[in-house]
C-alpha positions, -999 to 999 in steps of 0.1 A, spaced: 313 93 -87 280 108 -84 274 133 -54 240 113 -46 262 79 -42 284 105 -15 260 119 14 292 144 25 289 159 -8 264 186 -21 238 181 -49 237 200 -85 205 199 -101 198 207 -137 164 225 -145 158 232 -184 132 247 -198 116 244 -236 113 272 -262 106 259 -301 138 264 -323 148 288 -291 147 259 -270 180 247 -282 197 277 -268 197 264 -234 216 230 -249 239 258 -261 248 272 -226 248 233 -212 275 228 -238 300 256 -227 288 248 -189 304 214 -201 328 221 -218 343 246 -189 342 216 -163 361 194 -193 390 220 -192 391 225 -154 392 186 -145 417 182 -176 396 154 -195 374 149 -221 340 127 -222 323 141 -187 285 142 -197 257 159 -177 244 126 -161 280 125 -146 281 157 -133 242 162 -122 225 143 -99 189 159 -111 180 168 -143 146 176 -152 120 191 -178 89 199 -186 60 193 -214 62 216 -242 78 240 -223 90 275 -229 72 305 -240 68 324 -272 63 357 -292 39 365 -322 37 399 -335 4 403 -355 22 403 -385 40 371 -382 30 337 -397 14 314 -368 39 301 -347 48 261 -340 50 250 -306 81 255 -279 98 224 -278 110 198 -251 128 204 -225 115 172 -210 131 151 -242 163 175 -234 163 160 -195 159 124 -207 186 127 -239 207 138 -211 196 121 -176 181 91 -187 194 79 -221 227 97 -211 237 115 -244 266 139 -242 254 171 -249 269 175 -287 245 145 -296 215 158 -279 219 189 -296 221 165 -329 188 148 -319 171 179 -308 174 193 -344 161 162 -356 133 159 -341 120 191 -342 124 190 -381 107 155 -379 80 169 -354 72 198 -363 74 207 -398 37 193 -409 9 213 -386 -27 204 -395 -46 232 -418 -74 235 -393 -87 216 -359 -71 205 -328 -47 191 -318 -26 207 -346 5 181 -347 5 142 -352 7 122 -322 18 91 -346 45 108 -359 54 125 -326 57 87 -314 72 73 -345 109 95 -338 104 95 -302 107 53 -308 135 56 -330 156 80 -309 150 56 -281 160 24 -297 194 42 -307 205 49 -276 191 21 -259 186 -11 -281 148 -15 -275 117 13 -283 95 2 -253 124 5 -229 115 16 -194 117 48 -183 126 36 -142 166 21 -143 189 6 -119 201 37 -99 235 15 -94 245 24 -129 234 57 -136 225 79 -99 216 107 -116 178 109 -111 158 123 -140 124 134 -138 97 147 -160 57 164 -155 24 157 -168 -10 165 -156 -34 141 -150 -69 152 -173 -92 144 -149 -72 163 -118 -61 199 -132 -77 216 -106 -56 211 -82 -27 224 -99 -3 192 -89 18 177 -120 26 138 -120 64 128 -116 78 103 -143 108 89 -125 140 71 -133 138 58 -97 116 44 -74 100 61 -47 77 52 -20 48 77 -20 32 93 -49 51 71 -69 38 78 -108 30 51 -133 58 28 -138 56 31 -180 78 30 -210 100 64 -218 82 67 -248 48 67 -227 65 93 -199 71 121 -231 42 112 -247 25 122 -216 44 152 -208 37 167 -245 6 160 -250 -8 198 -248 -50 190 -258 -41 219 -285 -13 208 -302 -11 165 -295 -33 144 -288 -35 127 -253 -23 94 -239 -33 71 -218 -8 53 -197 -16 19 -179 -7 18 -147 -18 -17 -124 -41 -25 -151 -58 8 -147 -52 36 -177 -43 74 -169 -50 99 -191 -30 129 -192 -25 158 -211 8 171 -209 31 189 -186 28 226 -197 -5 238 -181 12 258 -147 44 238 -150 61 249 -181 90 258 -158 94 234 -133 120 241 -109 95 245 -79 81 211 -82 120 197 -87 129 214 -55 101 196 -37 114 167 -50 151 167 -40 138 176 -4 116 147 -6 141 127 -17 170 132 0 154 157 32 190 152 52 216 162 18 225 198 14 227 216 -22 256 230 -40 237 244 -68 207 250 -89 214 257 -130 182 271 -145 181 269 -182 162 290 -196 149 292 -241 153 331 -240 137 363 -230 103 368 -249 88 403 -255 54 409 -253 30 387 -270 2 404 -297 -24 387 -301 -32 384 -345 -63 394 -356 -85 367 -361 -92 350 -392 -95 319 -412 -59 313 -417 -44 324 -387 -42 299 -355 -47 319 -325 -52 292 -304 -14 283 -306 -6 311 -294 -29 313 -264 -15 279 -252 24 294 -255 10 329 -239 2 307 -210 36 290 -209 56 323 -213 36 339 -177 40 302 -160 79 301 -169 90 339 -162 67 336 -129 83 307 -116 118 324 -125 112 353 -112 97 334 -75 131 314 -76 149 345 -77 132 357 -48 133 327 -32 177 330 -38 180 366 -33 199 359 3 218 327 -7 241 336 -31 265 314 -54 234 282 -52 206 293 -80 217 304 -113 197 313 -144 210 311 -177 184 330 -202 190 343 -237 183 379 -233 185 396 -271 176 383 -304 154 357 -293 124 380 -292 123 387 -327 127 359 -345 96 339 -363 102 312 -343 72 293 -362 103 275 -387 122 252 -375 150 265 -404 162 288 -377 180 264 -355 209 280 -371 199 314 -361 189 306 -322 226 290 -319 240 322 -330 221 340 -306 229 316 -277 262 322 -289 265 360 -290 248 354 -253 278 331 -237 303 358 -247 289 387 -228 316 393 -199 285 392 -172 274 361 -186 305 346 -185 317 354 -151 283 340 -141 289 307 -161 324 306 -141 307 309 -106 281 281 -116 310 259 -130 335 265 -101 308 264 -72 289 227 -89 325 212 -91 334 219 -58 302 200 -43 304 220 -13 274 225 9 255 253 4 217 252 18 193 223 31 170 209 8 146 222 32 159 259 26 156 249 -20 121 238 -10 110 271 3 101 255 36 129 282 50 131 317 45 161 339 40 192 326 53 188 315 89 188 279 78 213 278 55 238 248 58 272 246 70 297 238 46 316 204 51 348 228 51 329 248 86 330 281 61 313 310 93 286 329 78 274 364 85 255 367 116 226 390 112 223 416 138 203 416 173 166 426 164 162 450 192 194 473 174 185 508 182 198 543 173 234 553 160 215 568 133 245 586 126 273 559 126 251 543 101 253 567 78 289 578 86 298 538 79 278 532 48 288 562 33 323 551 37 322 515 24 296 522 -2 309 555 -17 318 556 -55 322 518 -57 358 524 -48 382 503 -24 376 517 14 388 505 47 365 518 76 378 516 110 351 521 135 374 518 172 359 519 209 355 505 244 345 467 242 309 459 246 301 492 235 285 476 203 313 477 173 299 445 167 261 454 160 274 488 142 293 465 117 262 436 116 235 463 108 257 479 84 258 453 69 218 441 68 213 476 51 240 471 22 236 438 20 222 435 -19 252 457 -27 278 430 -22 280 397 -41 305 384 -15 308 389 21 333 376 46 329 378 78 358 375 103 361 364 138 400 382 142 407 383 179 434 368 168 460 364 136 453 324 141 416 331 135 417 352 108 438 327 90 412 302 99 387 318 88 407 330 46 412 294 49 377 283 52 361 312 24 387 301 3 379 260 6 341 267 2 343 292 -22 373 274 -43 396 308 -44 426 293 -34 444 276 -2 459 300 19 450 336 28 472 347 4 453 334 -25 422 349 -13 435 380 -10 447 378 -46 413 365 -56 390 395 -38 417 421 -57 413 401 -89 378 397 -82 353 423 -107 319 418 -82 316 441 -54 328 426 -16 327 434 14 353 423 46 351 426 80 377 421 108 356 420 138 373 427 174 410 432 164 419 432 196 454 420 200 480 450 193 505 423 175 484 411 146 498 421 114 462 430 100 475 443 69 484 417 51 449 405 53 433 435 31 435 435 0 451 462 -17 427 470 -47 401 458 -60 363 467 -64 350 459 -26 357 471 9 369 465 43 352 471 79 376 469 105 361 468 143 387 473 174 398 485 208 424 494 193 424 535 184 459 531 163 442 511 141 427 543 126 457 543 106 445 516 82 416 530 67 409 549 37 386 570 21 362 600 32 350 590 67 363 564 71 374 564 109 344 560 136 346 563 167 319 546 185 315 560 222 289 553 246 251 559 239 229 583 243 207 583 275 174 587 248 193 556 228 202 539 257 168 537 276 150 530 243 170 496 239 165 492 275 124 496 266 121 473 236 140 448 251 121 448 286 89 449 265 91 418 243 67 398 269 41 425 265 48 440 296 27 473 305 58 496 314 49 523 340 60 557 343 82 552 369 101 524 349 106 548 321 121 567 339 144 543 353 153 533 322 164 571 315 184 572 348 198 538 345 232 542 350 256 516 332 271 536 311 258 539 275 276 504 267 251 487 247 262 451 259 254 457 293 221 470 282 209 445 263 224 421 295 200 441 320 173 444 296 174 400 289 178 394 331 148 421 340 126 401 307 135 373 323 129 375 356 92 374 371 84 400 391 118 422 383 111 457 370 132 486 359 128 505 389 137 476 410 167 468 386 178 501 392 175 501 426 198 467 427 222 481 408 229 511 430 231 489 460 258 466 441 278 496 427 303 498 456 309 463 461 319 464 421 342 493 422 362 480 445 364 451 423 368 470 399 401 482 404 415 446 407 404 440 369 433 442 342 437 473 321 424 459 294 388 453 307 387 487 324 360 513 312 366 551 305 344 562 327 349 551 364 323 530 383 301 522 349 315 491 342 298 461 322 312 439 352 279 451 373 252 442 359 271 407 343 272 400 385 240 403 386 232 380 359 254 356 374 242 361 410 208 347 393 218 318 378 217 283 392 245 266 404 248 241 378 249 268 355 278 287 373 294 254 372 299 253 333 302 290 335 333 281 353 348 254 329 340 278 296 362 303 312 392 289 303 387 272 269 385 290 238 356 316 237 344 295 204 334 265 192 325 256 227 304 227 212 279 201 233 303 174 219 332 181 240 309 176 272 291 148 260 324 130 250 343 140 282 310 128 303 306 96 287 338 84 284 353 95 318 357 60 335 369 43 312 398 67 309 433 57 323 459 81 338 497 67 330 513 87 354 504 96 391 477 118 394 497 153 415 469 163 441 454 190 418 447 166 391 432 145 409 404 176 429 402 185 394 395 150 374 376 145 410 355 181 405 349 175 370 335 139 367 315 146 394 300 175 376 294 160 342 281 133 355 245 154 366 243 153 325 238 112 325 209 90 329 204 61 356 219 41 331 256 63 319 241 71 287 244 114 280 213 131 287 207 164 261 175 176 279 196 184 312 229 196 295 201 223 277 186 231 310 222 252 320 227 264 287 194 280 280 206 295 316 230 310 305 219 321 270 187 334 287 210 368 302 231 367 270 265 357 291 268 333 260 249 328 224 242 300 203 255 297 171 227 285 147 254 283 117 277 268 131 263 245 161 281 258 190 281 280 217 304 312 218 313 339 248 316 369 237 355 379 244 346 403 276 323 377 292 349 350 288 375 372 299 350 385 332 338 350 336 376 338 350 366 366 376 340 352 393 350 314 392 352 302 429 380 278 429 417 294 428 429 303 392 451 272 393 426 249 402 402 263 377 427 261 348 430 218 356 394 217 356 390 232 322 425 211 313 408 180 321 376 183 305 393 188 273 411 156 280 385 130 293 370 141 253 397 129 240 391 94 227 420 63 224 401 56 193 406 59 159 377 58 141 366 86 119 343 106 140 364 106 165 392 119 143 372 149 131 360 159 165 392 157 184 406 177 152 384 205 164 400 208 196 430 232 189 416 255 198 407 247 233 444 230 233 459 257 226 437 283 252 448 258 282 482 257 273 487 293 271 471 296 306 487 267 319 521 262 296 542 235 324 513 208 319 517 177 335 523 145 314 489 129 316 476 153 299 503 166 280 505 135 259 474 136 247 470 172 241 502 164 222 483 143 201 458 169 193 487 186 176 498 160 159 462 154 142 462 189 126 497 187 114 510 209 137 540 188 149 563 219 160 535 224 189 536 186 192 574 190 203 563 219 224 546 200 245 559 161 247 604 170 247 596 185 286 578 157 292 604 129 285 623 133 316 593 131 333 582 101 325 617 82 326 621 97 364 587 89 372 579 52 355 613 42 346 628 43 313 617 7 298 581 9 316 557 4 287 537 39 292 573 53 289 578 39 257 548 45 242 557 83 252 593 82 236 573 63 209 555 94 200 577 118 209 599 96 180 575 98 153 573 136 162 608 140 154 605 120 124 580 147 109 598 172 117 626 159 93 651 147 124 657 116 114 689 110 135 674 117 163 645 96 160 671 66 150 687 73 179 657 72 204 634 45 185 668 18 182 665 22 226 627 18 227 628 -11 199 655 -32 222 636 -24 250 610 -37 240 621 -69 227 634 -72 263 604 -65 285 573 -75 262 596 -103 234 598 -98 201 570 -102 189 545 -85 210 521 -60 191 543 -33 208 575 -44 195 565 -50 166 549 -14 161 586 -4 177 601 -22 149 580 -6 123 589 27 131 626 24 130 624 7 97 604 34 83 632 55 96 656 36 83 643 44 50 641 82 53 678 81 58 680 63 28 693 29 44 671 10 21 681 -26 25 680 -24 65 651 -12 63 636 -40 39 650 -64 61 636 -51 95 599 -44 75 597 -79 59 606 -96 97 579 -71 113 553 -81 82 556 -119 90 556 -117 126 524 -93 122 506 -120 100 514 -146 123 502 -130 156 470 -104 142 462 -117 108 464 -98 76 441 -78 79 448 -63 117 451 -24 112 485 -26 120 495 -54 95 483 -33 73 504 -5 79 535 -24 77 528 -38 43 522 3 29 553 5 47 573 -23 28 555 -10 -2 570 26 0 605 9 5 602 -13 -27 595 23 -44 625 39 -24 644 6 -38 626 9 -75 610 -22 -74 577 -9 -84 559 -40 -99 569 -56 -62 553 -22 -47 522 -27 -66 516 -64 -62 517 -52 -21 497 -24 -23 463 -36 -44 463 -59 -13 462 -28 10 444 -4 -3 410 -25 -4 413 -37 31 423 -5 48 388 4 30 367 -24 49 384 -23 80 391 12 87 368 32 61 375 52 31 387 84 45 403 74 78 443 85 77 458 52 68 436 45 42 442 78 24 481 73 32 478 38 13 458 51 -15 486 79 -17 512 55 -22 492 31 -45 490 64 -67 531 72 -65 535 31 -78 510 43 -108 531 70 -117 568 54 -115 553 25 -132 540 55 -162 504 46 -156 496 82 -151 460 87 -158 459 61 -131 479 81 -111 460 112 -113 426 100 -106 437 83 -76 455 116 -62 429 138 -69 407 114 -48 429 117 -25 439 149 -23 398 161 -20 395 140 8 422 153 27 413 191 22 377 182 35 391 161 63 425 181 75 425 222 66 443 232 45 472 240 58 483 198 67 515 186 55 497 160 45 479 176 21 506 196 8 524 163 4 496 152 -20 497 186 -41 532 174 -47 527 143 -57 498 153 -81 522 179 -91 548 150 -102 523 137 -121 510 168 -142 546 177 -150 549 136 -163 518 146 -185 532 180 -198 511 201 -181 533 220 -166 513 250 -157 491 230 -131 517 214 -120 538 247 -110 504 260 -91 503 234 -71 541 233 -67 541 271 -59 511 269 -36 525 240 -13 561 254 -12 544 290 5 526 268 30 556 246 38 578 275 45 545 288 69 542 260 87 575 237 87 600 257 78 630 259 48 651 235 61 621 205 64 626 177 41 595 183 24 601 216 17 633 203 1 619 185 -21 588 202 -35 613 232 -42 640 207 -57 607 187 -77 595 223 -89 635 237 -100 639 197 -122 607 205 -135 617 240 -147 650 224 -164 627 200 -180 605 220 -196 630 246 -207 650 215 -222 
């Protein structure tokens, strides 16, 4: 389906421009562009109209070359019948290529001895008609269509005769719009409009509300015109983001000689073509510019040789522009780029706002974030000073003889690694084609983070494939591990080991040195200079304008803190900030706080202590935090102890608004209920008079904090991050005991946490891991209120071994504490069942869900929603341990009672008829499997939405009926659907999703293409290992699926 009918997805936009008989080398490159996304997707047929949601053209397009000796020249040709052939009348490429040829013979061939405009219009009309009627049935068909049945939107430019002043083409659209809307005319009238150049056809007037329009063609300042087409998608769709931008180009011109002027010779031909050649390459070359910082979006596709010198004025050399297209798609640069463009527009990943296409954004700043959270570069801080030498040392390193190098630059946190690394790379940054940038404080991080280039970028699943892709890859990269901090990651195995890029490595760590490589390549970053250090200090006190006086200069020079850039730029922002404060007066604080923090100083652990004694960043962070308000130091308090990332607005907003209606099933123990007490209280300053969340005063804190840099907003990526010494300092100064802190932090995470399922809040609660995991590590013996759900947090990311973790302590405490048949208890052994299940103990789960399905039936009856969800489960047991007809049994009793009591359509009927489904296929009764499921999958749609869980699990299983019943085309469109969705919703890393690969995997290996299938095999079977182990039933049996596979093809 068509990216503009999905809002999630990004939009690819087809820009081609004209060119005479060299016009037909940018249907050349469309081909191959078509024919690689034929081979990747494995299927034959996909036309442009199916794969763009824009494509556009011009007038008479292109530009051209006449040497004085040449014969006059005809005119460039089309590109606007190119974007209608393809967009509107929705020709596969092959046949526009066909017609193209056609009608340039048709056209063209016949040019008036003298006077303008040199070509027929009649005859111009006369094929345009024909070509029409064959693809469409009628000549005078409209060009506006019913969007429903083709959404790609095709547009083409004219310029109205009596308005060319003002430089503004008309749009002829496909589909409505509700300003500027052009005349609403025939197709035929739209390219007569758009070609109607006064020197080569004569003009047209269009009717429009019983008023005619004259217009004279396209060409004049819009012979290219991707600008216009980019202010249209923003227009159109100002929320979507873009994947990518394929400018066709008719190839390179040389320059243009004017001919000597005489009777026979038409100059004025080539005058009009003059024009178009400056209008095209200018736009081009603006568009590049406008790109330079966004790469992998805008890609321009020109024939570079050949072109120039052919006599373009005969349209006999059709033959010879192919070839030249030809020898162009077979250069190894042009090829690699037509891969990028191919792999990046299938992915439909987000790149940039249309905003950012528009030009209404410059650089990068703007730029989108991908639906798959890919992190972008940060820039550096704009008041970066000195460490001229670093600099050099650093980008001598990674830059030097375009070979592989691994820099390590090691030192004191806050001493500005960070900012070394971030201005390195603003001053290389045109030297790279791809740059990752990794947050690796920990290994779980920098997993996340492989994960994330390799889903946006399409090179693979796991951090193992993008490895292999950056050592495969022939464009230069560049890699950097920022703060690897913790002495037990296994860097290494994140850098490549060859390849044509390099790696920048930033750490505490001084053993680290022994990873890098090359002349140089170690840096040690100490403090700086007292001339550095006060001139930060200056620029950054000076931003307001202040008048500095001499006696703050020299402050600034005397200023003690060390030479640790963070704690500069900390005093800097607070003495900015502060009315009235000076340097002199800051320095005077300081040196009345200094004892106070040495002495506190000694208390700190030995991994936040400085080198030098007494300098410590700790100072002048008090004093930041001394002038904060209280409500600031309040949510100071609760980031301490969550993960220093992704602290996100969300998680308040969700934990404020949703905190009464929340339910405890176990006693509150007295610090759980201060805590729950403290922080409902506190979140509760961020509602109106009437509950509902107020953003204005949740900002108010937040810009308080932000305002002395103890955090920073992430523009990229929407949230809020400490940097790692501020979170760790910030547990220092929080005023309740460490215990009681932790709980607070604990229970914040948990009043977010929704008992919904709906899809939002699926995907945020799937963003809280993180913060899970942060608590649990500070706080591992959590009580069962909150363990549960935290528990469930796992479960949602597929990591069910930290599910057990976390609910198997918790059993005994709710039996002692409820009682073993109390309903909250068995919705805890409940879970705690379903966990074992995953996990591939199936015994166990028997055991415990045959207690809670008898208790139930005695407490609640047998057919309470509760039972019956009990009874559900231990069926679905039943048939993992292949105890297919006691399972059928139990399902078809839980189906009935279901239909009875909720209806057939209640979320959880639902899930009991998937369920009886994937028993019929356990039993081989597929046609009884697929008579149950078509009545799932539809409903699960309406009721829970296309990409919730369930649905996804049902369309899974509708697929696996498809392919035992042999319908497997059937079967692979549905699990490719399915499997897309999964990856955008889960990571990549859910069994879920690995599950998927395996079933598509079946069905490759069904259809004899065996090499997918073993990728996919492979590529699941390492992750499975990762994450659930050898011994995991699914494991089992993507290894055992890949080995009969093997034996099959070999047969």
């Amino acid at each position: 389906m068509q990216s503009s009918q999905e809002p999630s997805k990004g939009l690819n936009i087809l820009c081609i421009d004209g060119g005479g008989v060299r016009g037909l080398s940018s249907l050349i490159i469309l081909r191959e562009i078509m024919r690689r996304i034929q081979a990747i997707q494995g299927r034959e047929n996909i036309h442009p109209y199916e794969h763009f949601d824009v494509i556009a053209g011009t007038g008479t397009g292109g530009s051209v070359n006449v040497a004085s000796h040449i014969a006059p020249a005809y005119p460039a040709m089309v590109c606007s019948i190119s974007a209608c052939m393809l967009g509107r009348l929705r020709m596969p490429v092959d046949k526009a290529i066909e017609k193209y040829a056609k009608l340039v013979e048709e056209v063209f061939k016949d040019k008036k001895i003298s006077g303008v405009p040199m070509y027929k219009g009649t005859k111009l009309q006369e094929v345009l008609k024909t070509m029409i009627s064959e693809a469409t049935g009628a000549d005078a068909e409209m060009m506006m269509e019913d969007q429903s049945s083709n959404p790609c939107k095709t547009m083409v430019f004219a310029m109205a005769r009596h308005n060319l002043n003002a430089g503004l083409p008309v749009i002829f659209r496909t589909y409505p719009v509700t300003t500027n809307s052009g005349p609403n005319c025939t197709i035929c009238e739209a390219l007569r409009a758009t070609l109607a150049h006064p020197d080569l056809f004569k003009g047209i007037d269009v009717t429009d509300c019983s008023v005619p329009q004259s217009f004279v063609g396209g060409d004049i300042g819009c012979s290219n015109p991707l600008a216009h087409v980019l202010s249209e998608v923003e227009r159109v769709w100002p929320t979507r983001k873009v994947t990518s931008i394929i400018s066709l180009g008719a190839g390179h011109t040389r320059t243009i000689k004017m001919p000597n002027p005489s009777w026979w010779q038409r100059t004025q031909d080539v005058i009009v073509m003059k024009d178009m050649a400056t209008d095209s390459e200018r736009v081009a070359e603006e568009m590049s510019m406008r790109f330079q910082r966004t790469s992998g979006v805008y890609f321009r596709f020109n024939v570079d040789q050949g072109m120039q010198d052919m006599n373009h004025g005969s349209w006999e050399r059709l033959a010879e522009a192919m070839q030249h297209a030809k020898g162009y798609l077979q250069k190894n640069k042009t090829s690699q780029m037509l891969e990028e463009a191919v792999r990046i527009s299938m992915g439909r990943y987000s790149a940039v706002t249309t905003k950012h296409v528009a030009g209404q954004i410059s650089g990068v700043s703007e730029t989108a974030k991908p639906l798959v959270d890919f992190k972008r570069c940060p820039p550096p801080t704009k008041f970066y000073t000195g460490r001229t030498d670093e600099n050099a040392q650093v980008i001598a390193c990674i830059t030097g003889d375009h070979k592989r190098r691994v820099c390590v630059v090691y030192g004191l946190g806050g001493v500005g690694k960070t900012q070394l690394a971030l201005n390195v790379i603003e001053q290389t940054w045109d030297q790279w084609a791809h740059i990752i940038y990794v947050d690796a404080s920990s290994e779980e991080a920098i997993e996340k983070a492989f994960k994330e280039f390799g889903a946006a970028k399409n090179t693979g699943d796991t951090p193992k494939d993008v490895v292999n892709w950056l050592e495969s890859c022939k464009e230069r990269w560049l890699v950097i591990f920022d703060n690897v901090d913790t002495p037990s990651t296994d860097l290494q195995r994140y850098i490549p080991a060859r390849g044509g890029g390099s790696v920048l490595i930033t750490t505490r760590l001084p053993d680290l040195a022994r990873l890098s490589e090359g002349p140089g390549s170690v840096c040690h970053l100490s403090s700086m200079s007292l001339t550095d250090g006060a001139a930060l200090l200056l620029k950054i006190t000076s931003m307001r304008n202040q008048c500095l006086s001499d006696s703050d200069v020299k402050a600034a020079e005397e200023l003690e803190l060390g030479g640790l850039a963070l704690a500069i730029v900390h005093a800097g922002a607070y003495i900015a900030h502060s009315p009235g404060m000076t340097i002199t007066r800051y320095h005077n604080l300081l040196l009345s706080e200094r004892r106070r923090m040495l002495d506190e100083y000694n208390e700190l652990p030995k991994t936040a202590k400085l080198d030098e004694g007494g300098n410590t960043v700790y100072t002048t962070w008090r004093i930041c935090y001394d002038q904060l308000k209280p409500e600031s130091r309040k949510l100071l308090w609760l980031i301490a102890y969550l993960h220093y990332d992704g602290i996100s607005e969300e998680l308040f907003k969700r934990a404020a608004t949703m905190s009464h209606s929340k339910s405890y099933p176990l006693p509150l123990s007295d610090i759980e209920l201060q805590a729950h007490n403290y922080v409902i209280e506190y979140l509760s300053t961020f509602l109106d008079a009437d509950g509902n969340w107020d953003a204005v005063r949740f900002m108010r804190p937040m810009s308080d904090l932000t305002s002395y840099s103890l955090i920073d907003y992430d523009r990229t990526n929407h949230t809020y991050r400490a940097h790692i010494l501020v979170h760790d300092w910030a547990k220092t100064v929080v005023e309740h005991r460490s215990e009681l802190a932790i709980e607070c932090s604990v229970s914040l995470v948990f009043l977010s946490i929704s008992d919904k399922d709906d899809a939002a809040s699926l995907s945020f609660e799937r963003q809280l891991g993180l913060h899970v995991t942060s608590v649990l590590a500070l706080h591992p013996k959590i009580g069962g209120n909150h363990g549960y759900y935290f528990g469930e947090i796992y479960q949602l990311n597929g990591q069910w071994g930290e599910q057990l973790k976390v609910l198997e302590p918790l059993a005994e405490v709710f039996t002692q504490a409820l009682g073993r048949d109390h309903p909250d208890t068995l919705d805890f052994m409940t879970s705690l069942a379903l966990t074992y299940s995953r996990l591939g103990r199936y015994d166990k789960a028997e055991q415990l869900q045959v207690q809670i399905a008898d208790a139930g039936k005695q407490i609640l009856g047998d057919e309470h929603p509760n039972t019956l969800t009990f009874m559900n489960n231990l069926a679905m047991t039943y048939s993992r341990l292949s105890q297919y007809k006691k399972a059928e049994q139990l399902q078809v009793q839980v189906l009935d009672a279901q239909k009875r009591a909720l209806g057939d359509e209640h979320p959880e009927t639902l899930t009991s008829m998937n369920n009886l489904a994937t028993i019929y296929l356990d039993l081989g009764q597929y046609d009884k499997a697929d008579q149950l499921q078509v009545h799932v999958v539809d409903p699960s749609k309406r009721v829970l939405g296309d990409e919730h869980p369930d649905t996804l699990r049902s369309m899974n299983n509708l697929a696996m009926t498809y392919f035992y019943l042999g319908r497997y085309d059937e079967a692979e469109q549905l699990q490719v659907q399915v499997l897309d969705a999964r990856k955008r919703i889960l990571g990549v890393e859910h069994p879920d999703i690995q599950r998927s690969m395996n079933n598509l995997a079946l069905t490759y290996s069904a259809l004899g293409r065996w090499d997918e299938a073993a990728k996919l095999y492979h590529k699941s079977i390492a992750i499975l290992e990762q994450t659930l182990g050898d011994e995991h039933p699914l494991t089992q049996k993507c290894r055992q699926n890949l080995l009969n596979m093997n034996k099959k093809r070999q047969a």
